[in-house]
N, C-alpha and C positions, 0 to 999 in steps of 0.2 A: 875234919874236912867233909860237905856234903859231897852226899852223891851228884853224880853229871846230872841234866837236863837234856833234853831234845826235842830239837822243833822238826815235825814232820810236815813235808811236802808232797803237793800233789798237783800236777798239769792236768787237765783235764776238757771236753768239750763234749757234750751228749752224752754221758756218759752209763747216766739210768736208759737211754732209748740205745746203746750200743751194746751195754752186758744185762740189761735188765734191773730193774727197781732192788730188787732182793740182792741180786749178789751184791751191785755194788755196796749196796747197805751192810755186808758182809762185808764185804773189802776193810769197809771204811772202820768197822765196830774192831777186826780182826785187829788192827792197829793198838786197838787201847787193850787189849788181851796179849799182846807179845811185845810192846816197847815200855819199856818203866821210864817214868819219870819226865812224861810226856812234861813239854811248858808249852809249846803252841801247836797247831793245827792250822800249817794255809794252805790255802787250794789256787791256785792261781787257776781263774777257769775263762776258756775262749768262748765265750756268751753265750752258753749253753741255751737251748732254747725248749729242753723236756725239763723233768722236774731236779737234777742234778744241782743244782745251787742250793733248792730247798733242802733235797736231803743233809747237804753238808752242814747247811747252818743249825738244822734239828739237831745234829751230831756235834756240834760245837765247835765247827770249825769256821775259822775264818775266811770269808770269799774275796778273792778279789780277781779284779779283771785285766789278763792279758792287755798291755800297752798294745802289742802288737800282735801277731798270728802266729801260732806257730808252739813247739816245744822249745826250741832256745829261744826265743822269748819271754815264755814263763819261766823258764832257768834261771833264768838271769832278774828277772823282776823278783819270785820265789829265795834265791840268795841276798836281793836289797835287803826284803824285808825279817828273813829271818836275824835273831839277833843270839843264837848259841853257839858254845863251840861245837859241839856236835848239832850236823843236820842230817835228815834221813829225808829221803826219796822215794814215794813207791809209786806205782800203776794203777790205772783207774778197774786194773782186770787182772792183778798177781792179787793172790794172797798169801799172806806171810805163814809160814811156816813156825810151830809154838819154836822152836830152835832156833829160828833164822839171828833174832835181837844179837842172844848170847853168841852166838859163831863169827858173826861179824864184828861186833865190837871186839871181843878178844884178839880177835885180827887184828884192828884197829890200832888198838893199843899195844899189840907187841911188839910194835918199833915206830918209833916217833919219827921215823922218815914217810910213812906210810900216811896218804893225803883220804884215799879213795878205798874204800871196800865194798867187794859188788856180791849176794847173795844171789844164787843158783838159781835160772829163770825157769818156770815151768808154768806158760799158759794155763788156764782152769777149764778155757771155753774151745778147748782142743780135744780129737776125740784119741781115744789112749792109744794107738798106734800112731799117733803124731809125738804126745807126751814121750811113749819110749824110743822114737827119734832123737827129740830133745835130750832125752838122756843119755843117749849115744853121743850123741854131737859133743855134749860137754863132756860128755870121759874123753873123747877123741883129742879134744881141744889141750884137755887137761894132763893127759900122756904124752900129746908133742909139744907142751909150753907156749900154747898161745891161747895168748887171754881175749877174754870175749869184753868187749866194748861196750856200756850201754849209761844212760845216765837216770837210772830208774831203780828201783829196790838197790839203795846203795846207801850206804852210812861215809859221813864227810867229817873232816876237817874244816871245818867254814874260813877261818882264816886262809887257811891256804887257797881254796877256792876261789874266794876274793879278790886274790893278788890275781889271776887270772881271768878275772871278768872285767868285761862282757864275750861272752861269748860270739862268735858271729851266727848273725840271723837267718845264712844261709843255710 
């Protein structure tokens, strides 16, 4: 049996003129250093008007354009086109952690009831007394059992996703 595949996604709009040229170029490179077995790279991007569509397509990803405005929108376009069972999700301003892939897949896969797995958010462009907020807030969360919501640095079940799209645009 081969190994899984994963198609990675990204929403995006300005996103060189919002975190700068370089990081995002980190963001996007960090991606092929922590996920194995990438098969696609889409960008769904809200018509970026600085250099952010360039860089992606340097990087080898694929652009395409938001039908409509917004992050469910790209969601929902971003799930058409992707075509794996696993899909992953990240932010035009997280970067992934060399752990993040393995901890979450493992998640993943250790019960096939299991659709969504969300990696541990911690802004880059926050100054460290914010970060160690964040990190309060998720132990806090994570001692009374409530889960933090978000549809971003997450590994999927695509099928399952599917069955539940489109999302609403509101």
């Amino acid at each position: 049996m081969s190994a899984p595949t994963f198609d990675v996604l990204i929403w995006c709009k300005n996103a060189v003129k919002a975190v700068g040229y370089d990081l995002f170029r980190h963001v996007l490179k960090r991606v092929e250093e922590v996920i194995p077995n990438i098969h696609r790279k889409i960008a769904i991007d809200d018509y970026s008007e600085d250099k952010t569509r360039q860089l992606l397509r340097e990087l080898g990803w694929e652009v395409y354009d938001n039908p409509s405005q917004g992050i469910a929108s790209a969601f929902n376009e971003a799930f058409r086109i992707a075509d794996c069972k696993f899909v992953i999700s990240i932010e035009q301003d997280i970067i992934l952690t060399k752990e993040w892939f393995k901890e979450v897949y493992r998640t993943l896969l250790s019960d096939e009831k299991i659709a969504v797995v969300q990696g541990l958010r911690l802004p880059i462009y926050c100054p460290s007394y914010m970060r160690k907020f964040e990190e309060y807030r998720f132990e806090w969360f994570k001692r009374h059992g409530i889960q933090i919501v978000s549809i971003d640095n997450n590994l999927y079940r695509r099928e399952v996703i599917n069955k539940l799209l489109p999302v609403p645009l509101e």
